[in-house]
MARVEX-139357 format. One line per field, with one value per residue (C-alpha): residue number from 1; residue in one letter; x, y, z. Coordinates in pm, 1 decimal, padded with zeros to 6 digits, m for minus. Last residue first. Layout:
resi <- (NUM/...)
resn <- (a/...)
px <- (X/...)
py <- (Y/...)
pz <- (Z/...)
END
This chain:
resi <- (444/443/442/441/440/439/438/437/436/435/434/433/432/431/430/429/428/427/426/425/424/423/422/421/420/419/418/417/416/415/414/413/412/411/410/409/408/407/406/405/404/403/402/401/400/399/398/397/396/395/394/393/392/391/390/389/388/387/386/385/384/383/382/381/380/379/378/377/376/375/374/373/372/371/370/369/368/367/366/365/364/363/362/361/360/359/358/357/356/355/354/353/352/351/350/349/348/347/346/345/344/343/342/341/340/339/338/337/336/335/334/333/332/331/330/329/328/327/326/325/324/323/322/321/320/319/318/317/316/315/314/313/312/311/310/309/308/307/306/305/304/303/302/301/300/299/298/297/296/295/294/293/292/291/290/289/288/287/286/285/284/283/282/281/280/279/278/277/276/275/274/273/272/271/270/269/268/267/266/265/264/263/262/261/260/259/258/257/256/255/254/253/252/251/250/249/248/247/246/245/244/243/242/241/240/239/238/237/236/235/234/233/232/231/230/229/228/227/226/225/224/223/222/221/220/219/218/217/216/215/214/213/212/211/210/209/208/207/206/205/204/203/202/201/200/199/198/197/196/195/194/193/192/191/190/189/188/187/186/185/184/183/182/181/180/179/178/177/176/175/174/173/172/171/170/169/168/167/166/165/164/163/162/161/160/159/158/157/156/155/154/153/152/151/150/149/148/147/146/145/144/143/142/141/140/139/138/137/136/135/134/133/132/131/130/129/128/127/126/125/124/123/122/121/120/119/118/117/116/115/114/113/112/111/110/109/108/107/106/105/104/103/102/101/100/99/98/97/96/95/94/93/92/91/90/89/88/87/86/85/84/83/82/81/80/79/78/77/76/75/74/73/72/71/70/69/68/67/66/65/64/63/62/61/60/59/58/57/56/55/54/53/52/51/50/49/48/47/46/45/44/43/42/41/40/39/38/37/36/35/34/33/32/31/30/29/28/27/26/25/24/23/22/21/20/19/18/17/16/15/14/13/12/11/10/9/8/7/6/5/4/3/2/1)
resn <- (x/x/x/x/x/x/x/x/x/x/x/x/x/x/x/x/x/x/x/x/x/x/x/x/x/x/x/x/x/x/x/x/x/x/x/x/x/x/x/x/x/x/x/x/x/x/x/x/x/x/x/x/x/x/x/x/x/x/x/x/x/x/x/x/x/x/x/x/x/x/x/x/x/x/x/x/x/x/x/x/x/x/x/x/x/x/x/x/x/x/x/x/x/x/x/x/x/x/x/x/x/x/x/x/x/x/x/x/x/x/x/x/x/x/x/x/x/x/x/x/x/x/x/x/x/x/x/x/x/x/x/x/x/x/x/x/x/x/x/x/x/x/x/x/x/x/x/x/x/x/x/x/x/x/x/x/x/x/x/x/x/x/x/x/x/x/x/x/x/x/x/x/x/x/x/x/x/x/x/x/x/x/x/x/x/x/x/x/x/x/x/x/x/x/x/x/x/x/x/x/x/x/x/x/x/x/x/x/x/x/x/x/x/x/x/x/x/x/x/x/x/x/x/x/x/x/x/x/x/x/x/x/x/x/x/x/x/x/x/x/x/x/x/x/x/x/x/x/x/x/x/x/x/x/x/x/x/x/x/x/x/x/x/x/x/x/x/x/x/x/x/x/x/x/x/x/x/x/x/x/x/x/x/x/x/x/x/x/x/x/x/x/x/x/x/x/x/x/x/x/x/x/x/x/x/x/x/x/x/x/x/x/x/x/x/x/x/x/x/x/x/x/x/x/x/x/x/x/x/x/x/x/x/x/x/x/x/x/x/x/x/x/x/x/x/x/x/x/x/x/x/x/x/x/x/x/x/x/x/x/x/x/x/x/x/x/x/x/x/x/x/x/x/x/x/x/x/x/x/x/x/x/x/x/x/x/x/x/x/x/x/x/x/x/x/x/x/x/x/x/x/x/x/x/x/x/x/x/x/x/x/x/x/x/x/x/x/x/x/x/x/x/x/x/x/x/x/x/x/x/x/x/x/x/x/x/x/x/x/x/x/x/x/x)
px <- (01452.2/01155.8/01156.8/01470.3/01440.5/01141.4/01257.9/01585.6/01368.7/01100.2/01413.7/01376.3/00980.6/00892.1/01198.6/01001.0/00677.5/00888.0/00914.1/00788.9/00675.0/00593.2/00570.8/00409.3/00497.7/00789.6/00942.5/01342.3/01503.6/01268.8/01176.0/01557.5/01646.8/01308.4/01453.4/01761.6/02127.5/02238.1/02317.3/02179.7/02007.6/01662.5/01741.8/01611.6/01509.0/01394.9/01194.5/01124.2/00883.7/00670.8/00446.3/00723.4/00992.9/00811.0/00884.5/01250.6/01187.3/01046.8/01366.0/01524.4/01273.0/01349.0/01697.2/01513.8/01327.8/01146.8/01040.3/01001.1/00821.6/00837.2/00521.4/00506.2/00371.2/00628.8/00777.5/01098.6/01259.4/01504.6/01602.2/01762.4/01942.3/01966.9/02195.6/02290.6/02202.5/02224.4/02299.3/01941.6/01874.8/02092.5/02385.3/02223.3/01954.4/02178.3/02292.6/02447.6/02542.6/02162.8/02210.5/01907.7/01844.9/02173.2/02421.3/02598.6/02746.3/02651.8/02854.2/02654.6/02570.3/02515.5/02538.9/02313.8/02231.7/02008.1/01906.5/01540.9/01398.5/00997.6/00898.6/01086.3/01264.8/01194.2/01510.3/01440.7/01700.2/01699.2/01809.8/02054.6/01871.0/02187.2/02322.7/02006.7/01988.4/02408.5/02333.7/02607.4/02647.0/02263.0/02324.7/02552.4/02268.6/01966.9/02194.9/02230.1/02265.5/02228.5/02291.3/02043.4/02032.9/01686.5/01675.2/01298.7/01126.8/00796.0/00471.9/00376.4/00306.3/00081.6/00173.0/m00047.7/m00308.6/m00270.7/m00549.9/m00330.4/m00393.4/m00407.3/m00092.2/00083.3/m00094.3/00086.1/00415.2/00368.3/00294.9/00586.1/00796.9/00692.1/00738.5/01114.2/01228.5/01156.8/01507.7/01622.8/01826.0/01831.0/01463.2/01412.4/01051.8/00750.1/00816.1/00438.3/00311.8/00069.8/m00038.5/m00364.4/m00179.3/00034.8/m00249.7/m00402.2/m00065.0/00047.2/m00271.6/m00159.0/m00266.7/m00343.4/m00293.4/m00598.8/m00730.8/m00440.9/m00297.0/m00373.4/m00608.9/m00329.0/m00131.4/m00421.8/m00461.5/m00087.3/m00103.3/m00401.7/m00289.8/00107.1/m00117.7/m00345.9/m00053.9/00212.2/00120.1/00225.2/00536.4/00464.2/00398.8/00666.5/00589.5/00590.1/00277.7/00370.2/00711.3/00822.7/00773.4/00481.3/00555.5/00384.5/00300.0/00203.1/00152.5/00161.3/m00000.1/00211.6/00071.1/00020.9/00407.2/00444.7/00124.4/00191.5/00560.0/00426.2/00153.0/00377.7/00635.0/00311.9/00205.4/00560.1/00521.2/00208.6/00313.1/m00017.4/m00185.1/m00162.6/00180.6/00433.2/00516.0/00833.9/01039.5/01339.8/01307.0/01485.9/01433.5/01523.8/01394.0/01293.9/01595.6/01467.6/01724.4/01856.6/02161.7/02022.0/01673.1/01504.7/01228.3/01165.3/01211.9/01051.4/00983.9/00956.7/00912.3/00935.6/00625.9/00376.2/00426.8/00456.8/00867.8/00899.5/01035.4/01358.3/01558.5/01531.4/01631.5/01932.6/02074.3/01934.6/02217.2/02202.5/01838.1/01555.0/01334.1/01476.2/01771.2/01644.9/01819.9/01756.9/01606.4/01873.5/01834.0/02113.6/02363.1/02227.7/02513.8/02586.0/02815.0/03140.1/03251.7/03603.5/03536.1/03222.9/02993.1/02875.5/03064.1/03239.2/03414.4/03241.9/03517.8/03270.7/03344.5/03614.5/03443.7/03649.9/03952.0/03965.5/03625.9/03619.9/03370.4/03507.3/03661.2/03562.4/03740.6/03625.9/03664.8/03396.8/03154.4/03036.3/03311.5/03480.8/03679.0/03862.0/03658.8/03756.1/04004.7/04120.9/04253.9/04473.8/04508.7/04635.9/04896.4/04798.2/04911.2/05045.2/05152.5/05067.7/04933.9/04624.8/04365.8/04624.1/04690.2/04503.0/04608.6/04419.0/04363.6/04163.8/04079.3/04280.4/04023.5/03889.2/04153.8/04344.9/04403.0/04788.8/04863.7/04759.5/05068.6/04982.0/04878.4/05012.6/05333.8/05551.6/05892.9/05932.0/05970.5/05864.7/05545.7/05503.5/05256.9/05313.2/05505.3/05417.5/05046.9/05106.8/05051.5/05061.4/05396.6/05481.2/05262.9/05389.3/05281.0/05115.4/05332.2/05555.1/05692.1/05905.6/06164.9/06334.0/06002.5/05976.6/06235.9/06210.2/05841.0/05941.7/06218.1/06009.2/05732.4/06011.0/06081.6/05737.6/05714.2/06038.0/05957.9/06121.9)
py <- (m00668.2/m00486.5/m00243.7/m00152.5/m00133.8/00060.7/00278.7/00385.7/00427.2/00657.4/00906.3/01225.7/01178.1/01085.7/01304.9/01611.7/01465.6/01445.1/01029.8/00802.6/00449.0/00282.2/m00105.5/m00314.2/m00660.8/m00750.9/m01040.3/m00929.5/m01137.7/m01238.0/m00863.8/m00800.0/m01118.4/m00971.0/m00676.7/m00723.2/m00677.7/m00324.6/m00014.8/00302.4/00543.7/00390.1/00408.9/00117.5/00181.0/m00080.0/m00032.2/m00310.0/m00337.6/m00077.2/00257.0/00458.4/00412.8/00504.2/00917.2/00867.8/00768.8/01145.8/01333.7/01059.8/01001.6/01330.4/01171.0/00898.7/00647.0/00316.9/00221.6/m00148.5/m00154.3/m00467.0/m00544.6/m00807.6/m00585.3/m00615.6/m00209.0/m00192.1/m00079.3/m00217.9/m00025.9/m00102.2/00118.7/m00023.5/00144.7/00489.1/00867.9/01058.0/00913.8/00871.1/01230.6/01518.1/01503.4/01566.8/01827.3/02073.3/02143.2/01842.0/01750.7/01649.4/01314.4/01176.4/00782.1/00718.5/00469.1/00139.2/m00033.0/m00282.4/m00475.5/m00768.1/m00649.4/m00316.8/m00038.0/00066.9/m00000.8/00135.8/00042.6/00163.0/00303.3/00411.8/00794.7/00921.5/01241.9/01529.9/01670.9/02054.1/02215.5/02568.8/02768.9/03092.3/03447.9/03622.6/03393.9/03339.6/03738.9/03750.6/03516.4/03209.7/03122.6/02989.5/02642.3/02687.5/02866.6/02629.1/02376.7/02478.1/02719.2/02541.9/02817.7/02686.3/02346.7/02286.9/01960.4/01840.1/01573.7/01503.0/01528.3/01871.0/01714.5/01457.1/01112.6/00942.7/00707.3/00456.5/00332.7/00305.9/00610.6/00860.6/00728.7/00753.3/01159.6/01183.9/01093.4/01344.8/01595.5/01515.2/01486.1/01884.8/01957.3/01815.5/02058.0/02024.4/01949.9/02191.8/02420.3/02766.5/02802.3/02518.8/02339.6/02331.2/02602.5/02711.3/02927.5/02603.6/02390.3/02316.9/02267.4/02021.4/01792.2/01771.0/01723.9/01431.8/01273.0/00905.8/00670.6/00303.7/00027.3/m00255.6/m00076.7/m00090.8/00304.6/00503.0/00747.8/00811.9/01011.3/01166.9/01333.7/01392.0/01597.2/01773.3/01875.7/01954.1/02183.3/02334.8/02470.8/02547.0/02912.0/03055.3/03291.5/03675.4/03706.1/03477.1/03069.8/02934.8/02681.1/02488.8/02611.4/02417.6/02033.2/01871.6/01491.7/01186.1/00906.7/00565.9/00263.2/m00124.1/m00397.6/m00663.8/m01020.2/m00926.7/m00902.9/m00860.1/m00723.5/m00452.1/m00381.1/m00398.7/m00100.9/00092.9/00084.4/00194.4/00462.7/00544.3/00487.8/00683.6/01045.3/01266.5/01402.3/01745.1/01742.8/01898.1/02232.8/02264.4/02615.1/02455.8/02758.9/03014.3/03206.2/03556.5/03727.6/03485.0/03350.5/03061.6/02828.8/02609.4/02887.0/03191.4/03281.6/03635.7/03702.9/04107.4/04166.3/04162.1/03759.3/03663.6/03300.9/03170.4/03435.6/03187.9/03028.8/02567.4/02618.5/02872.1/03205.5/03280.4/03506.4/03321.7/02999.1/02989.5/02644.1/02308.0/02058.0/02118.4/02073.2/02271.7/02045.7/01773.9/01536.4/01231.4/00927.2/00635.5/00361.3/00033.6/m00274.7/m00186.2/00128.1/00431.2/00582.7/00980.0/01094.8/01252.4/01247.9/01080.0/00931.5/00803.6/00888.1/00555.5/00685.1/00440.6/00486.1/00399.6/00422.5/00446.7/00299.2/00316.1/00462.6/00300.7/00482.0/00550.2/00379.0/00478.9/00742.3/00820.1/01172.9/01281.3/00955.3/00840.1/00867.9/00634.0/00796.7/00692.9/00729.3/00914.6/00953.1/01210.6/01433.8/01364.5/01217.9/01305.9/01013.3/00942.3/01073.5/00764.7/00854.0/00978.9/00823.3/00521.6/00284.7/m00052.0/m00149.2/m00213.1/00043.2/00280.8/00343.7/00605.2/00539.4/00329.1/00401.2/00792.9/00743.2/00827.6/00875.1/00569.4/00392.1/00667.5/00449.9/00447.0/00327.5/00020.1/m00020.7/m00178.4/m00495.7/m00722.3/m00535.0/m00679.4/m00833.3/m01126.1/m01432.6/m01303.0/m01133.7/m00809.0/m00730.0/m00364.1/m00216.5/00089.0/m00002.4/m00379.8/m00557.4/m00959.6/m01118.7/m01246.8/m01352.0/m01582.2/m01427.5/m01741.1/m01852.8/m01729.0/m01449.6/m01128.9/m01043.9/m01348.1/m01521.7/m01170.9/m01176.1/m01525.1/m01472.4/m01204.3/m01372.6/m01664.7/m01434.6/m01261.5/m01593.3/m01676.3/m01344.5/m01454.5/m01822.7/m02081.1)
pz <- (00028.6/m00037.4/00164.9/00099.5/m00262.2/m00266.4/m00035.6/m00239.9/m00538.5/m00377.6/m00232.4/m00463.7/m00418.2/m00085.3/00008.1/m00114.1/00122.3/00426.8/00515.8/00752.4/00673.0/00972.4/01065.5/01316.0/01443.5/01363.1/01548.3/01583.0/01367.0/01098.6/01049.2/01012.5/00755.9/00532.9/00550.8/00405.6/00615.1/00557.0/00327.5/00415.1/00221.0/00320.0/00691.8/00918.0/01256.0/01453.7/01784.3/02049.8/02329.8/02171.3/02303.0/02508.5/02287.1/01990.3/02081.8/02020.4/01667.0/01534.1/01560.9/01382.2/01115.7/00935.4/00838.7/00607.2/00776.1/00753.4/01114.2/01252.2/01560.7/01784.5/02016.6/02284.7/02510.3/02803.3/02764.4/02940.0/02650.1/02367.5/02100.5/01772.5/01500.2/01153.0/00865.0/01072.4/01028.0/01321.3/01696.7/01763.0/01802.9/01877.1/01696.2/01319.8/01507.0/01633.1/02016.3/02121.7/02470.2/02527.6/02325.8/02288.8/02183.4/02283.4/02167.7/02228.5/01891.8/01697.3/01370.2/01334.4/00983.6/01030.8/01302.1/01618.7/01975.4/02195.8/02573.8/02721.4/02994.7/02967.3/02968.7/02685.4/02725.1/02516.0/02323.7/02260.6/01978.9/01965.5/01659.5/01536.3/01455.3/01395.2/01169.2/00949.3/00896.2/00822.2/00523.9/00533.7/00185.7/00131.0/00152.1/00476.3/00639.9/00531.6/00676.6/01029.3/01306.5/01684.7/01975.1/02190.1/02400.5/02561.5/02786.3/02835.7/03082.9/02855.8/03086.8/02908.9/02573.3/02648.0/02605.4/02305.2/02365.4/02083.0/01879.3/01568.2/01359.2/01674.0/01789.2/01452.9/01443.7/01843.2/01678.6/01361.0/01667.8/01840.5/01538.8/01495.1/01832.4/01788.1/01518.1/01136.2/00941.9/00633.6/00889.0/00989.3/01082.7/01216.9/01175.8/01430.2/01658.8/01656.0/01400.3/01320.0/01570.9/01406.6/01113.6/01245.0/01373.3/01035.4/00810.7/01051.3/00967.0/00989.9/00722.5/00837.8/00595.9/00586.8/00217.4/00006.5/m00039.8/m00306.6/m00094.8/00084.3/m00225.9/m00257.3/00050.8/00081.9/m00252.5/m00208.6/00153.6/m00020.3/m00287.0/m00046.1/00176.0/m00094.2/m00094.1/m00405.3/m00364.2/m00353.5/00027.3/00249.2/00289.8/00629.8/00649.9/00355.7/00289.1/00664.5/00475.6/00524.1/00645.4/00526.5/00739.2/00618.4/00851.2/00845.5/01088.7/00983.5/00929.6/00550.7/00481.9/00092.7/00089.1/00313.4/00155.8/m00199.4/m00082.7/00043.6/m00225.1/m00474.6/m00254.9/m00270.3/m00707.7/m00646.4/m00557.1/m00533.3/m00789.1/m00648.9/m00715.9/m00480.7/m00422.5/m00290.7/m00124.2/00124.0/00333.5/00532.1/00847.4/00966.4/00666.1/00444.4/00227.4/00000.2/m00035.1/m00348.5/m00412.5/m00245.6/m00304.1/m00208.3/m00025.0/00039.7/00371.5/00691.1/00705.4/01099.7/01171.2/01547.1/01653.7/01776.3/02118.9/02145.0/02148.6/02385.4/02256.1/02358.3/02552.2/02871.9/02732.3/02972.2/02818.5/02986.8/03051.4/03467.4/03444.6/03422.6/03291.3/03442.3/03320.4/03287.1/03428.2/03178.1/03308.2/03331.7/03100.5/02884.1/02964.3/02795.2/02638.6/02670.7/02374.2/02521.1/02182.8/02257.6/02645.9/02513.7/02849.8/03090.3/03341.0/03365.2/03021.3/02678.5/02410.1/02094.1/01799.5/01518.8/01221.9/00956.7/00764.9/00396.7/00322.5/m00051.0/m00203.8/m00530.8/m00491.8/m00155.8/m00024.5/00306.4/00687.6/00854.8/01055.9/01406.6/01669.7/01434.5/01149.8/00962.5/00738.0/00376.5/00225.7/m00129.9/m00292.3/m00518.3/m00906.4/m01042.7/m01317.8/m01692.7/m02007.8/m01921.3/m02183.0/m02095.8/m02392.1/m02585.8/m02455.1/m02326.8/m01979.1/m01760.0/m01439.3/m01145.2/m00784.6/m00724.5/m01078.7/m01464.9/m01782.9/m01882.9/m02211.0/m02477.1/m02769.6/m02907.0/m03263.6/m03463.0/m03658.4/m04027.3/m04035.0/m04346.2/m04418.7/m04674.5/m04521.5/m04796.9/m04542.1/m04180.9/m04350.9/m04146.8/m03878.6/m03782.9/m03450.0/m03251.5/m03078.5/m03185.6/m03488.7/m03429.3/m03433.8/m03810.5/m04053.2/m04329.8/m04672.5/m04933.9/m05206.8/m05441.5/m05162.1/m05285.1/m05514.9/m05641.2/m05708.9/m05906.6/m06081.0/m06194.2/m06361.4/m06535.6/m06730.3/m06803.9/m06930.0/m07181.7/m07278.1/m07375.6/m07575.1/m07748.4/m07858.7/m07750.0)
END
């Protein structure tokens, strides 16, 4: 043999003893920490992967790594929030879990919520009014009545604070809407009215309080929210009836029509957006003076938490007014089968979130003495519930659905209780931030 094909031989068998002749058998799959070796000659096929961080640690689950179980952080837990109530569920501030469910109210025979002493109106009985100068009322003789000028005094220089406008002794959510009008609500509207053509549908659109209450040196917001209201009606399918809340308000205006500590308008101004529905849908509306009344004073709201608690805003605290409807009525509210006994006024409360319909809730229903056949189904945000109270004297049934809220579809709750008219009611700045949320309720 010759020596160059020895030499090959030579080389040949070293490495056959060395390493594999063949094709590498893979061992276990790489890992985080380990490679993927052959299992005959030990060469690595995959080298380690190492650690990948996975979504940064929640309320319930730790941050592991991607491909193993190696924790990086733990669960943070959760941070509860208020405890519950009668009407609130307790939940995580973090991530928004139910950490305890609202737990009802514990009606005693009275007919008061032994817990919240929140007054229930027991079905099929009138409700007792309390009188204009009842045993609830507040001594109001420092104040200025509710339908007098003189609620809104700005002797200083406006200034903002956080969001809020600070005005003296008032403050103001300042917006000045488009003068082209919102059409996707429009839109909503519209989709809602064709969707259900056998329901005699209505649009009202509320001014906020920066459209008659704005201080010197800001632009007035009064021809811009009329522009856009105006146009935003003009959108709407012929057959849906628009109701001139803005009209009647401004004829009123320098009256009590908005709080001047919180973001809410009072209960004048629902009565006027109530008497506008009327107006829009051949009603004859209750005059003002034949409402039974309890004042409660003392009320200082969100405008003053937004705004870190100005000492002008504290000194010059709120009224509420509840106005009685005329006709008895029962009220229940919840979700999903869920329904609880409630109030449609509850006179223990001085501010606006526990004085009307029990706040903010998915579907609240009222039954009243009324034999017309007629069920009322209102689309609401929280500027609604000051407003609802005054449709118990004009329908056999009212349903309140809030957008925000989740609940049974519509379709299911117009089925249910025989819909007959509907009302769209929102504040022109909600009418924007909120379109989306109405347009899926709606149409559900």
């Amino acid at each position: 043999m010759k020596k160059t094909a020895f030499m090959f031989l030579i080389i040949a068998a070293m490495l056959a003893f060395a390493g594999c002749s063949h094709e590498h058998t893979p061992g276990p799959a790489a890992t985080c920490t380990t490679a993927q070796v052959c299992t005959e000659c030990g060469e690595v096929l995959v080298d380690a992967m190492g650690h990948r961080e996975g979504p940064e640690a929640t309320c319930t689950t730790a941050q592991t790594c991607l491909y193993c179980d190696l924790e990086f952080n733990p669960a943070l837990g959760h941070t509860p929030g208020a405890e519950a109530t009668c009407t609130e569920d307790q939940v995580c501030e973090t991530c928004g879990e139910v950490l305890a469910e609202k737990f009802g109210h514990s009606i005693n025979d009275e007919n008061a919520c032994d817990t919240c002493a929140l007054q229930i109106v027991p079905a099929n009985q009138k409700f007792i009014k309390a009188g204009r100068n009842g045993a609830l009322s507040d001594d109001i003789s420092d104040i200025i009545p509710e339908t007098e000028g003189g609620h809104y005094n700005n002797n200083i220089n406006a200034y903002y604070a956080g969001a809020v406008l600070v005005c003296g002794d008032y403050g103001l959510e300042y917006f000045l809407p488009s003068e082209n009008g919102n059409s996707a609500w429009a839109n909503t509207v519209n989709k809602f009215a064709e969707k259900y053509p056998e329901i005699n549908t209505t649009a009202l659109l509320v001014p906020k309080s920066c459209t008659f209450n704005s201080p010197e040196g800001y632009t007035d917001p009064y021809e811009r929210t009329k522009a856009h209201i105006d146009a935003t009606y003009a959108m709407l399918n012929e057959g849906i009836k628009a109701a001139d809340c803005l009209g009647i308000m401004t004829e009123h205006s320098g009256e009590y029509l908005f709080y001047r500590t919180d973001h809410h308008w009072t209960s004048l101004g629902a009565y006027y957006a109530s008497a506008a529905f009327c107006n829009a849908n051949g009603i004859e509306p209750y005059a003002l003076d034949t409402y039974e009344t309890v004042i409660r004073t003392g009320f200082i709201g969100t405008l003053y938490n937004y705004a870190g608690g100005p000492a002008a805003l504290e000194a010059n605290p709120d009224y509420s007014v509840a106005h009685y409807p005329h006709i008895g009525y029962s009220m229940v509210y919840g979700s999903y089968g869920y329904m609880y006994n409630g109030t449609a006024l509850n006179a223990n409360s001085r501010g606006y979130a526990g004085m009307f319909i029990g706040g903010d809730n998915p579907v609240t229903v009222f039954t009243t003495e009324n034999k017309n056949g007629r069920t009322l189904l209102i689309f609401k945000e929280s500027y609604g519930n000051a407003f609802v109270p005054y449709m118990i004297d004009y329908f056999e049934q009212v349903v309140v659905v809030d957008i925000r809220k989740d609940s049974e579809s519509v379709g299911s709750i117009i089925e249910k209780y025989n819909v007959t008219d509907a009302l769209i009611i929102n504040n022109a700045q909600a009418a924007i931030s909120l379109q989306p949320e109405l347009h899926a309720k709606a149409l559900s």
